[in-house]
DOZA-938430 format. One record per residue: residue in three letters; x, y, z of N, C-alpha, C in turn. Coordinates in pm, whole numbers, padded with zeros to 5 digits, always signed. Layout:
<pts>
ALAXYZXYZXYZ ...
</pts>
This chain:
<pts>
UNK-05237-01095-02666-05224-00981-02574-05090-00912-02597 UNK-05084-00779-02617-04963-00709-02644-04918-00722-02545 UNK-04784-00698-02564-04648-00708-02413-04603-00585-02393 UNK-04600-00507-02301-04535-00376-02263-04430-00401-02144 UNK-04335-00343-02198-04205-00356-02099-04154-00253-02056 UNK-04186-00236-01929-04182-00091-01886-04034-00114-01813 UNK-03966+00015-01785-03808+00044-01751-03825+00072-01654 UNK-03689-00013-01597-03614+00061-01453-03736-00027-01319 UNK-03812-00140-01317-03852-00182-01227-03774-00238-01153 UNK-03795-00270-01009-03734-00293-00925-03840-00390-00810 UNK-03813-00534-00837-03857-00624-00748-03858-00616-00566 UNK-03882-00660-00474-03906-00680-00382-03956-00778-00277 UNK-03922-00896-00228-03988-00977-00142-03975-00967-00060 UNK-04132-00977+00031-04139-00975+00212-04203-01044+00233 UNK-04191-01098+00364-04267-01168+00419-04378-01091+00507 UNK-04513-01146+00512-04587-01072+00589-04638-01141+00716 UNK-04701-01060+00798-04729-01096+00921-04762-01291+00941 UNK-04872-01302+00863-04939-01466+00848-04778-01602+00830 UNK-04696-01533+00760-04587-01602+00696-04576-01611+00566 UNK-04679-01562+00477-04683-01595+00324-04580-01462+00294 UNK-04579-01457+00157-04477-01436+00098-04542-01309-00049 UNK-04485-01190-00034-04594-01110-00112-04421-01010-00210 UNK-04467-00993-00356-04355-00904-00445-04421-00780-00449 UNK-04364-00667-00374-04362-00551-00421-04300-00503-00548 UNK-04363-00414-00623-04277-00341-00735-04298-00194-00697 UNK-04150-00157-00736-04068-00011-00704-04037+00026-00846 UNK-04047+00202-00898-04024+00210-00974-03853+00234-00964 UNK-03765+00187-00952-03620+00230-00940-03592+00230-00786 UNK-03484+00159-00709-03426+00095-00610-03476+00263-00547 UNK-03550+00246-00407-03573+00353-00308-03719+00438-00359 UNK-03729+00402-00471-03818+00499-00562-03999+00462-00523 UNK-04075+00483-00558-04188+00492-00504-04253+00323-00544 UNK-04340+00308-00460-04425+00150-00485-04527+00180-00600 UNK-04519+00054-00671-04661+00086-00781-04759+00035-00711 UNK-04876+00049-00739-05029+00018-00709-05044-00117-00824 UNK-05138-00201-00746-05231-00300-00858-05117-00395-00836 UNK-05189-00503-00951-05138-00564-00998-05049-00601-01108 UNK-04945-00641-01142-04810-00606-01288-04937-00653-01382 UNK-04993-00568-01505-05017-00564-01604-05140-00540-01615 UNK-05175-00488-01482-05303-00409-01472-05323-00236-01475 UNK-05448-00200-01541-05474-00103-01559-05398-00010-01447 UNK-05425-00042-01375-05373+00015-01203-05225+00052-01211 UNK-05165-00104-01250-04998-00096-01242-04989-00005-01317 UNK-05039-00014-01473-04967+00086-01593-04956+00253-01544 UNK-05061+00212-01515-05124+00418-01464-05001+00468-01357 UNK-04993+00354-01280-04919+00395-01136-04770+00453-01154 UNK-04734+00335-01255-04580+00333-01331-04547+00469-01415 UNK-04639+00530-01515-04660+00593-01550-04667+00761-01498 UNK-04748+00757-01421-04769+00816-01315-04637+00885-01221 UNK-04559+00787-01142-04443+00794-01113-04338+00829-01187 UNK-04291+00804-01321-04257+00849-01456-04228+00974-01461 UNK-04370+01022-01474-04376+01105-01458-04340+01259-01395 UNK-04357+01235-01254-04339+01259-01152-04182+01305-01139 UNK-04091+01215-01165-03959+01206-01197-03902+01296-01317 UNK-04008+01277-01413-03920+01434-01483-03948+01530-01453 UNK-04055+01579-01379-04087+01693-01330-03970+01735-01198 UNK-03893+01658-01167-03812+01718-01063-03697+01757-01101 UNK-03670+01829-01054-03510+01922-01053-03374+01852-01036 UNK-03326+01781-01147-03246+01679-01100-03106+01764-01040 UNK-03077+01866-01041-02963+01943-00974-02948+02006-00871 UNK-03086+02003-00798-03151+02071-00705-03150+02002-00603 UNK-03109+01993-00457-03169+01972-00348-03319+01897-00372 UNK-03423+01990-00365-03532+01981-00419-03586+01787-00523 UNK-03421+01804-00570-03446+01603-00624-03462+01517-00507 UNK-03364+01532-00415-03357+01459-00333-03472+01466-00216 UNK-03511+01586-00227-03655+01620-00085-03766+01505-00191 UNK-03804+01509-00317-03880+01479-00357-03894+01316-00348 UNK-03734+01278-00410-03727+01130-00430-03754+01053-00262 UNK-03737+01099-00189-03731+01081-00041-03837+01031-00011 UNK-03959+01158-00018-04093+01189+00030-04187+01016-00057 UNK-04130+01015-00159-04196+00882-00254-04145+00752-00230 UNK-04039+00766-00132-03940+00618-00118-04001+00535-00035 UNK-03993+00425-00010-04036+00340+00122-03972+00384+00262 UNK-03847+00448+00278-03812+00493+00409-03930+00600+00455 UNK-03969+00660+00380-04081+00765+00390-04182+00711+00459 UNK-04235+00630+00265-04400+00540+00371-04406+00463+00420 UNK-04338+00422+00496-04362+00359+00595-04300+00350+00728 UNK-04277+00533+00716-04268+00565+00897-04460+00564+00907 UNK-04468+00522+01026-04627+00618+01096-04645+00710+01047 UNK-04820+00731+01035-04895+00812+00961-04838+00978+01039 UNK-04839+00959+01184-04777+01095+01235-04706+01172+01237 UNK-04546+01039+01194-04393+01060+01188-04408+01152+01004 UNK-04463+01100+00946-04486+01132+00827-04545+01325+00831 UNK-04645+01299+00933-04708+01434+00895-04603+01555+00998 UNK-04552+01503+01058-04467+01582+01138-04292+01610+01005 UNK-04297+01516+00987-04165+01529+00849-04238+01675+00795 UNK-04324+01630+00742-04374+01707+00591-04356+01829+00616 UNK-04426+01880+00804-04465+01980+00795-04293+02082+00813 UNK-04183+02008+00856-04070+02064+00866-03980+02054+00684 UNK-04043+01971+00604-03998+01985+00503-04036+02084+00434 UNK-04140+02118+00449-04147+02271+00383-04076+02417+00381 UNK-04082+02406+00575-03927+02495+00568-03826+02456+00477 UNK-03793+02342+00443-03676+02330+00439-03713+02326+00270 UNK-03757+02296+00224-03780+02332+00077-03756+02461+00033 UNK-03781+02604+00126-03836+02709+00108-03701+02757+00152 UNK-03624+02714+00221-03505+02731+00263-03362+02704+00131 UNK-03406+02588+00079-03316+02498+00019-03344+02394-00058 UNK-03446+02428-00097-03534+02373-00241-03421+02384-00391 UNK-03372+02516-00361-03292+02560-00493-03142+02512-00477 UNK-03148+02463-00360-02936+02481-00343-02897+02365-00444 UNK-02815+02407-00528-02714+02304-00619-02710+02209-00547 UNK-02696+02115-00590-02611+01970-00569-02488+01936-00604 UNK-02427+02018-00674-02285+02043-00664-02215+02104-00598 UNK-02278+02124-00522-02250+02265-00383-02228+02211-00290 UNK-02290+02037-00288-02309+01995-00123-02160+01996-00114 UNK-02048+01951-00189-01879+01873-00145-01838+02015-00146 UNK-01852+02173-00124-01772+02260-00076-01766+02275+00104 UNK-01715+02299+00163-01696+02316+00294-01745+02395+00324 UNK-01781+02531+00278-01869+02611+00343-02010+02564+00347 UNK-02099+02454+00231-02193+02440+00251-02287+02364+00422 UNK-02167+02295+00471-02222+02226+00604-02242+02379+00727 UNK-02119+02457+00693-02176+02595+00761-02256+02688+00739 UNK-02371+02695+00617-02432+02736+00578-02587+02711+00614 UNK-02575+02555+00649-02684+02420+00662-02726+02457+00861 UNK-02559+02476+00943-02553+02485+01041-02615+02606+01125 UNK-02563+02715+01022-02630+02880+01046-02750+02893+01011 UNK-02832+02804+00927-02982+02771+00958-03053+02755+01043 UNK-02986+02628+01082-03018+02588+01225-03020+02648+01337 UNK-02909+02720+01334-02901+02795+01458-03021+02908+01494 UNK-03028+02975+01350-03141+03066+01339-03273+03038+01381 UNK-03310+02859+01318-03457+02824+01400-03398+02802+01530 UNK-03285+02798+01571-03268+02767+01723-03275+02844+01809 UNK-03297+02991+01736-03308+03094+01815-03458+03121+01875 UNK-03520+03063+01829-03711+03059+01840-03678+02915+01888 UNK-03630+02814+01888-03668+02712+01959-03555+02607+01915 UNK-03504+02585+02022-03391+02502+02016-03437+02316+01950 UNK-03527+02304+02039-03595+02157+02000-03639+02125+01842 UNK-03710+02249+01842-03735+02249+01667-03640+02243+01531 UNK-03500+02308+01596-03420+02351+01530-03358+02227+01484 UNK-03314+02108+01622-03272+02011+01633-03354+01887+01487 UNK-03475+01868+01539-03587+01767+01470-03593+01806+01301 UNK-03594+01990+01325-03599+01983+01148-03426+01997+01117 UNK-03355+01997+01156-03250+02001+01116-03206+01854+01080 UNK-03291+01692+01201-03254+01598+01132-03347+01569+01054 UNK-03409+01622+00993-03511+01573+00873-03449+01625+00784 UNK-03393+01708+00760-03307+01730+00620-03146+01645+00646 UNK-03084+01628+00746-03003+01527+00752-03054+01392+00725 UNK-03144+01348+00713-03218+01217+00679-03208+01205+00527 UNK-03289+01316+00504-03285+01310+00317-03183+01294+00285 UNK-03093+01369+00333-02935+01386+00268-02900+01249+00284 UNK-02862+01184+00423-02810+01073+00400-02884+00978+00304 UNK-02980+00972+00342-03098+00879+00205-03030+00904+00099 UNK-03017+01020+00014-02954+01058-00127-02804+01022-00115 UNK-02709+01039-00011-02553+00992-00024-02602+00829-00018 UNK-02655+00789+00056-02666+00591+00033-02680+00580-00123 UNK-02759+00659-00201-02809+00649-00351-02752+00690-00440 UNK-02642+00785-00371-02513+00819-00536-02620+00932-00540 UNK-02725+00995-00542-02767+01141-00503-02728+01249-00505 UNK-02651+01256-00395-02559+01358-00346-02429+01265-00301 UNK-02300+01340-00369-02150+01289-00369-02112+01291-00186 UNK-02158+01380-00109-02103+01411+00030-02227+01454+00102 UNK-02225+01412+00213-02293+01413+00320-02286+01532+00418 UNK-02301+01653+00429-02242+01793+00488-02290+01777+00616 UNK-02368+01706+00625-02501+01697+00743-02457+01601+00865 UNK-02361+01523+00884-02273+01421+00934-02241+01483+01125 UNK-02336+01437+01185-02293+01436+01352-02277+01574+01376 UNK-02410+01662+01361-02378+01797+01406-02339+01816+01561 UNK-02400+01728+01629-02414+01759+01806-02608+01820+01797 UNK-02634+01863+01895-02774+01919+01937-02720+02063+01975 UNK-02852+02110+01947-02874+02259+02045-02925+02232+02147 UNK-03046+02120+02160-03139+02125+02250-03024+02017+02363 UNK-03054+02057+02531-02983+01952+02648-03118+01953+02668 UNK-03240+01810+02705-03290+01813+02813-03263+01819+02964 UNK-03314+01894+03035-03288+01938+03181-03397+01875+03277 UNK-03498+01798+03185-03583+01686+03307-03531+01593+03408 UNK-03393+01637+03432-03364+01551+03618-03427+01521+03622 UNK-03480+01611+03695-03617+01595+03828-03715+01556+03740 UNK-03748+01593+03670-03900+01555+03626-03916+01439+03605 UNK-03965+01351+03722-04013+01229+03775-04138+01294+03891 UNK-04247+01198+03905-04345+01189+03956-04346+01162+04062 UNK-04358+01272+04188-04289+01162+04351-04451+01142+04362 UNK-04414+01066+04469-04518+01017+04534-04611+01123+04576 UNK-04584+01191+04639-04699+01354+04669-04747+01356+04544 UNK-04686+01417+04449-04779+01430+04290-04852+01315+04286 UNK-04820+01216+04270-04932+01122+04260-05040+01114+04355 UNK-04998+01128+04480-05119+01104+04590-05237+01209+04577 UNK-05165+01343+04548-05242+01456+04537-05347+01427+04379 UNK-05283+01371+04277-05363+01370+04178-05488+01291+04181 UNK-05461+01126+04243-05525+01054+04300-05658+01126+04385 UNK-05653+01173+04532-05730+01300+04566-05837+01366+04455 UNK-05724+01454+04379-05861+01586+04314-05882+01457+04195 UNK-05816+01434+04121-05845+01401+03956-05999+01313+03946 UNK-06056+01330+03839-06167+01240+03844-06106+01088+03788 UNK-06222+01020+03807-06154+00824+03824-06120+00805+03701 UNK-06181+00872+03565-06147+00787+03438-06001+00846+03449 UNK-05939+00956+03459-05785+01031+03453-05706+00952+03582 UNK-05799+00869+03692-05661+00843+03764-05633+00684+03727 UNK-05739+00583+03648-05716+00529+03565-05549+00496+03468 UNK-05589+00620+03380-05479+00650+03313-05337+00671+03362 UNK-05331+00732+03464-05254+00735+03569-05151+00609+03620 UNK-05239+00522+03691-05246+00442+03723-05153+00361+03602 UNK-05260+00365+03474-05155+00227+03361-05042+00263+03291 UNK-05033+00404+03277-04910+00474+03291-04794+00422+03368 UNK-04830+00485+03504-04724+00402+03605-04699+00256+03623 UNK-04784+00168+03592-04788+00035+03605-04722-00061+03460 UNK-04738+00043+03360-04707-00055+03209-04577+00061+03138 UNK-04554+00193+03205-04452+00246+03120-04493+00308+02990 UNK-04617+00303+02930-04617+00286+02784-04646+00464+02740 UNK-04611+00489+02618-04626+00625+02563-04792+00657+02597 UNK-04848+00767+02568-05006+00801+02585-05061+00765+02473 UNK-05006+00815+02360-05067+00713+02220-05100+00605+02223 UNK-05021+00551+02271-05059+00376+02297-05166+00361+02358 UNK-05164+00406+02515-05242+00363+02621-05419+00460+02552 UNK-05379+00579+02465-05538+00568+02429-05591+00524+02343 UNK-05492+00392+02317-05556+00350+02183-05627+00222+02211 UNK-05539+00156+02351-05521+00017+02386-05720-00026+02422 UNK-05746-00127+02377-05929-00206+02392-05911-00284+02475 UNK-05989-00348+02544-05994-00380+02685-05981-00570+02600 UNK-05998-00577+02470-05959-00684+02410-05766-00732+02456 UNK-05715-00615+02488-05588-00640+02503-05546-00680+02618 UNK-05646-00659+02738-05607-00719+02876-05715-00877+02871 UNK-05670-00966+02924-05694-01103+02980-05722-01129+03086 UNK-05659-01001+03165-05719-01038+03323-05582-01068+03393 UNK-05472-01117+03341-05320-01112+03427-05226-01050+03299 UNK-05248-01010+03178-05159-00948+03151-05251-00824+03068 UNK-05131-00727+03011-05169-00638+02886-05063-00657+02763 UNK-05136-00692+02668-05064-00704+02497-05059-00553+02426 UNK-04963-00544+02373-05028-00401+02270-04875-00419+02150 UNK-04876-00336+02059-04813-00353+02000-04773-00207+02004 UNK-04656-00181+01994-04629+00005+01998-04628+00087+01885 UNK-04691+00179+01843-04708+00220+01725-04571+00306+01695 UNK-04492+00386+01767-04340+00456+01713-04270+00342+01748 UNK-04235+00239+01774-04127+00133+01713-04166+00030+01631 UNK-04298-00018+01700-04340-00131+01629-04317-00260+01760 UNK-04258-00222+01838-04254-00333+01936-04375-00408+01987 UNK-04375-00527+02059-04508-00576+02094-04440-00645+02269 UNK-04507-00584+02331-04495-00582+02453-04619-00685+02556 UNK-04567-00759+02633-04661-00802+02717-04637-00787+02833 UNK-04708-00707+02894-04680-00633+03068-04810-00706+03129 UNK-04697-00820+03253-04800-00854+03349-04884-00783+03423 UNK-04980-00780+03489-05058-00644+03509-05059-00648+03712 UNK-04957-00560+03734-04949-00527+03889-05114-00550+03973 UNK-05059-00549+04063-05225-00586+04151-05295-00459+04177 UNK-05233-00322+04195-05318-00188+04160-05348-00157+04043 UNK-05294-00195+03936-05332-00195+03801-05498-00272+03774 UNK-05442-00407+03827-05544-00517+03834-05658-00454+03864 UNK-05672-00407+04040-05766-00372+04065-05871-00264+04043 UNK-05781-00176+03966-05838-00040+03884-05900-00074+03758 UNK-05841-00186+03694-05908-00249+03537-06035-00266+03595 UNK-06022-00403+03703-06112-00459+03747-06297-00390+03768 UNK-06216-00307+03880-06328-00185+03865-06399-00136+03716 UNK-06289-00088+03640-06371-00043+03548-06447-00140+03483 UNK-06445-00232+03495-06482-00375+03445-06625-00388+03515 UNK-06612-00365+03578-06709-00380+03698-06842-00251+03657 UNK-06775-00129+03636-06893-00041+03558-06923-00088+03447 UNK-06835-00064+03361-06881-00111+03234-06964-00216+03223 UNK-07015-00352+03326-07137-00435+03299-07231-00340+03331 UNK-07215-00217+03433-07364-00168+03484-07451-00073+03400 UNK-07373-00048+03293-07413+00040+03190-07550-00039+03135 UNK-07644+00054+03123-07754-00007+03052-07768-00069+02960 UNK-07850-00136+02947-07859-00205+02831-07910-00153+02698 UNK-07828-00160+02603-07886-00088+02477-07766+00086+02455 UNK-07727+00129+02560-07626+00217+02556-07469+00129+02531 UNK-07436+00251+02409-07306+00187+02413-07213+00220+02519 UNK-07100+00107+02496-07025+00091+02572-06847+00108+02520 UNK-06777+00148+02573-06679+00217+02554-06524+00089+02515 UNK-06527+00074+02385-06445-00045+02348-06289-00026+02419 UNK-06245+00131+02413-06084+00159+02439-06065+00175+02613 UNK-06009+00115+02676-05997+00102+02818-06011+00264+02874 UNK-05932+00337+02854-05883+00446+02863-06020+00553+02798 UNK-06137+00629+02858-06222+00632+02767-06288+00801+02868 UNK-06313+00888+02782-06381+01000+02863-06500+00972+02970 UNK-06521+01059+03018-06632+01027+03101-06803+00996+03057 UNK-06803+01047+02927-06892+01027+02874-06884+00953+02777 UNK-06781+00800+02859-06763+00670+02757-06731+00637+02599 UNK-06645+00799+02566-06602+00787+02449-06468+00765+02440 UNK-06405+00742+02308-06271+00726+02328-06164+00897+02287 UNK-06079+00851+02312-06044+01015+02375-05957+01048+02221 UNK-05945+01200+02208-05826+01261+02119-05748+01294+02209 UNK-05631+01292+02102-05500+01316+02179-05520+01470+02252 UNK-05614+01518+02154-05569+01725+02201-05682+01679+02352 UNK-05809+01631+02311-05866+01635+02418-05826+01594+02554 UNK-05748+01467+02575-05698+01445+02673-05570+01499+02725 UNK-05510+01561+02633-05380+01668+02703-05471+01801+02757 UNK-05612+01798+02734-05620+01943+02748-05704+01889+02914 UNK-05796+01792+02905-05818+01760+03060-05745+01686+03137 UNK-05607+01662+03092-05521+01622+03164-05441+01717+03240 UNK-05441+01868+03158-05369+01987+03242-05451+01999+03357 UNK-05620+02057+03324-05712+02061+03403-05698+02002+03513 UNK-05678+01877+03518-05683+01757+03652-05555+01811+03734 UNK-05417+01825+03670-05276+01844+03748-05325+01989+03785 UNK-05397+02097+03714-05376+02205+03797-05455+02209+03907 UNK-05582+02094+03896-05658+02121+04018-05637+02030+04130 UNK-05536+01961+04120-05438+01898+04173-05311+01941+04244 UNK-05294+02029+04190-05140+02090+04227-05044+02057+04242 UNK-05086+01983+04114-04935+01900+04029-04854+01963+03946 UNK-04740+02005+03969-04666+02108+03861-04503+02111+03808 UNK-04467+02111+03698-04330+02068+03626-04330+01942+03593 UNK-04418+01860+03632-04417+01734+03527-04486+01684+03480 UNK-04508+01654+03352-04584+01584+03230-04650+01461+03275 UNK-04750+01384+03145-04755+01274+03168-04679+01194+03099 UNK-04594+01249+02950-04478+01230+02912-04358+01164+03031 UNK-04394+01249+03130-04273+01245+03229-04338+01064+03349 UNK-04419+01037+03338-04473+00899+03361-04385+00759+03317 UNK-04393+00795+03189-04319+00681+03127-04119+00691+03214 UNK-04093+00783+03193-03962+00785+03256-03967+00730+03380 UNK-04076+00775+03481-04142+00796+03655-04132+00643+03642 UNK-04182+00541+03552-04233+00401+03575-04067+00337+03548 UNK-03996+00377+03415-03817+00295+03462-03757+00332+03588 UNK-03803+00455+03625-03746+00477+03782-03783+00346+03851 UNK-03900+00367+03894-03936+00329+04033-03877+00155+04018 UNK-03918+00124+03860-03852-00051+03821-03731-00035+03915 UNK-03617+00051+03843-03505+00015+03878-03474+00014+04067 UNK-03540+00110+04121-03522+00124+04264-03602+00004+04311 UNK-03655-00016+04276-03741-00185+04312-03637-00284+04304 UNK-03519-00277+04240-03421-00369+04174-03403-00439+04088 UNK-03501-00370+03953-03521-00472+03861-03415-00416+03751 UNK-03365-00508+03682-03269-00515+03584-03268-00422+03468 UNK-03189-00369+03402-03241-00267+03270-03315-00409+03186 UNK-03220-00497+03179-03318-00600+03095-03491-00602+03134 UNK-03499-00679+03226-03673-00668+03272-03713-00507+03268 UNK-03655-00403+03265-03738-00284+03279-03763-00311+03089 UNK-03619-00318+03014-03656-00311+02861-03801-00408+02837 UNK-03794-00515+02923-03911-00607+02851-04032-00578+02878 UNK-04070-00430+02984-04195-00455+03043-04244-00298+02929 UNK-04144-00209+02919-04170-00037+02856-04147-00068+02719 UNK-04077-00171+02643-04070-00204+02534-03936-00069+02476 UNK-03856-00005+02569-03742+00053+02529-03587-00053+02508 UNK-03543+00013+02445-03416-00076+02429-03356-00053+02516 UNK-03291-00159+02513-03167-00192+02669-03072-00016+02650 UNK-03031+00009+02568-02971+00140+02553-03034+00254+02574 UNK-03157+00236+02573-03259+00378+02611-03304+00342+02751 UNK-03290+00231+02779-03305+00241+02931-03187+00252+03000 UNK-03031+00253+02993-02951+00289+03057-02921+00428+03068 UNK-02985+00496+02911-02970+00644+02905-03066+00713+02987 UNK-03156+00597+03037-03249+00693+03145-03246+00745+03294 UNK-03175+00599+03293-03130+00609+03397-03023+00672+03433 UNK-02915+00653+03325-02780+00721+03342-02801+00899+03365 UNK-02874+00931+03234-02842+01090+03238-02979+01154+03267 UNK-03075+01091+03299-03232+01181+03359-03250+01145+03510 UNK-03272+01060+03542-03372+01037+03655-03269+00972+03779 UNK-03194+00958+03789-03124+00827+03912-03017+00844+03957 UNK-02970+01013+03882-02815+01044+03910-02822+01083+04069 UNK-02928+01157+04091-02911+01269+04251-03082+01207+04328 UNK-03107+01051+04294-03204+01028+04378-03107+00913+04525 UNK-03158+01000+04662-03086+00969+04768-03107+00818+04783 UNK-03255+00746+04750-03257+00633+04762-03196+00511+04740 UNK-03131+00573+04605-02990+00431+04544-02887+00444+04675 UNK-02851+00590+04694-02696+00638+04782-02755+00550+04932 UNK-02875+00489+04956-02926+00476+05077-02931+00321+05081 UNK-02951+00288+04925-02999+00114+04926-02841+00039+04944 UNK-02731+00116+04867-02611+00114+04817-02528+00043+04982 UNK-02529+00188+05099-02478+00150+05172-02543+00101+05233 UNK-02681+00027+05244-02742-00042+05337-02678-00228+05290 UNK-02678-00222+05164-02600-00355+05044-02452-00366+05157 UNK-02382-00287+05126-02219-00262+05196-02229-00341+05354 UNK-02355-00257+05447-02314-00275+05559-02382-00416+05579 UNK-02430-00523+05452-02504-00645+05520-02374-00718+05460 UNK-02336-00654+05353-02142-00767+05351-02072-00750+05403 UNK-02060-00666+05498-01926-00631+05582-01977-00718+05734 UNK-02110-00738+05723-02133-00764+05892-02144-00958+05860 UNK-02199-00995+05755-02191-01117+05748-02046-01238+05754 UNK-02077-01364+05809-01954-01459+05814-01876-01461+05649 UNK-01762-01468+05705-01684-01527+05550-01694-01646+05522 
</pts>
């Protein structure tokens, strides 16, 4: 059997979920994964392939580094979404700065050049401006870790965008009122929202395989965390229920595997359920807050309950640092109830024996 020794591979060991032990091959440290197996038709093509690929890019260009990026493992293997949301801001930015030298990045005017971009999408939308502005700060740093690009221009701009969601927490009226008009599969959702914290992606993804009956398992698809939230007794009893239809369904009709499921026992799209989720709040007369704004509504109410940022991190699957930032700068600065629990704390130590 002839021997072919192909250049510039780059080994890899991970461990995978089971515990065994699996070698990736990379064509060049950051550079894209081969396919197959080493010395299979598959590998050669793939290697090749990639090779390829690599002389076709602009090694002086910006444009190297958008490319080498898009093929690296930091790439594939964000989420399929995180990915399609990149791409679609990398195009601006190709179309923008596809051509800029790479000897250009270490002048000083180039970070003000990068900045007056930004500002420009910030003029149509501050949020946007922000997200694609760090997607080309991503690449960049990716390429300065790689000897790429000599300087980093892109380094701690600040934001355009302040969120101003204070308030946007869920009082109790919004909820009661939604409860009222909304139909049962949406107050459902509602309901495990407030009770588990979790993003809406999650919760429409989550199968009734994931509840046991005292807890809910899921694994989070934007971190990767795996969360087990004991399941509150209104939670309980709302599963329960649906538990309770779902045997009465006929026999021979299917039945709806994802907890969270339309009325006509299917499982939901994301567009579809943002779009009868407006429906429900307007006929509700629920207004200025999201169901986005839920997940925040559920570290509230933890913390006014008195539960710890720790136990709130273990139940929403946020980090101890994203739950102090929630509390710190959204939701808990100007609610009267802490200023109320605070001195009610004061006046039971001041009145008790020493």
């Amino acid at each position: 059997m002839t021997r072919i020794n192909l250049k510039g591979l780059n080994r890899t060991k991970k461990k995978l979920a089971d515990g065994s032990e699996r070698i990736y091959y990379y064509l060049g440290k950051g550079g894209p994964r081969l396919e197959g197996e080493p010395g299979s038709p598959e590998f050669i093509a793939s290697y090749h392939a990639a090779v390829e690929a690599q002389r076709r890019i602009p090694k002086d260009t910006l444009q190297s580094v958008i490319d080498a990026f898009q093929v690296s493992s930091d790439f594939t293997s964000l989420a399929a979404k995180t990915r399609a949301d990149y791409k679609k801001h990398i195009k601006h930015i190709e179309t923008e700065f596809g051509d800029f030298p790479l000897k250009a990045m270490d002048d000083r005017r180039t970070r003000g050049e990068f900045l007056a971009w930004r500002d420009r999408v910030g003029a149509v939308s501050r949020r946007q401006a922000d997200y694609r502005f760090s997607v080309l700060a991503r690449m960049i740093a990716w390429g300065f870790d790689r000897g790429l690009v000599l300087t980093n221009p892109c380094e701690r701009p600040g934001r355009l965008y302040r969120s101003t969601r204070s308030e946007s927490v869920w009082s109790d009226e919004d909820e009661a009122a939604f409860m009222e008009k909304a139909p049962v599969h949406l107050r459902l959702a509602l309901i495990m929202a407030l009770w588990t914290g979790q993003r809406q992606g999650d919760l429409l993804k989550l199968t009734w395989s994931a509840y046991n009956g005292t807890h809910i398992r899921l694994k989070q698809s934007k971190t990767g965390a795996r969360v087990i939230i004991p399941v509150g007794a209104p939670l309980k009893a709302a599963l329960e229920e649906a538990k309770r239809k779902l045997a009465e369904i006929e026999e021979g009709k299917p039945r709806p595997l994802t907890i969270l499921a339309t009325e006509g026992g299917t499982a939901w799209t994301e567009s579809g359920f943002r779009a009868s989720w407006r429906k429900a709040c307007a006929k509700s007369g629920v207004v200025g807050v999201t169901f986005h704004d839920l997940r925040g509504t559920a570290v509230t109410r933890l913390a006014l309950s008195g539960c710890s940022e720790a136990e709130i991190a273990t139940i929403t699957g946020h980090s101890l640092r994203d739950v102090a930032a929630i509390l710190d700068a959204h939701y808990l600065k100007r609610d009267p109830r802490l200023a109320e629990s605070a001195i009610r704390k004061l006046e039971r130590r001041t009145e008790s024996p020493n």
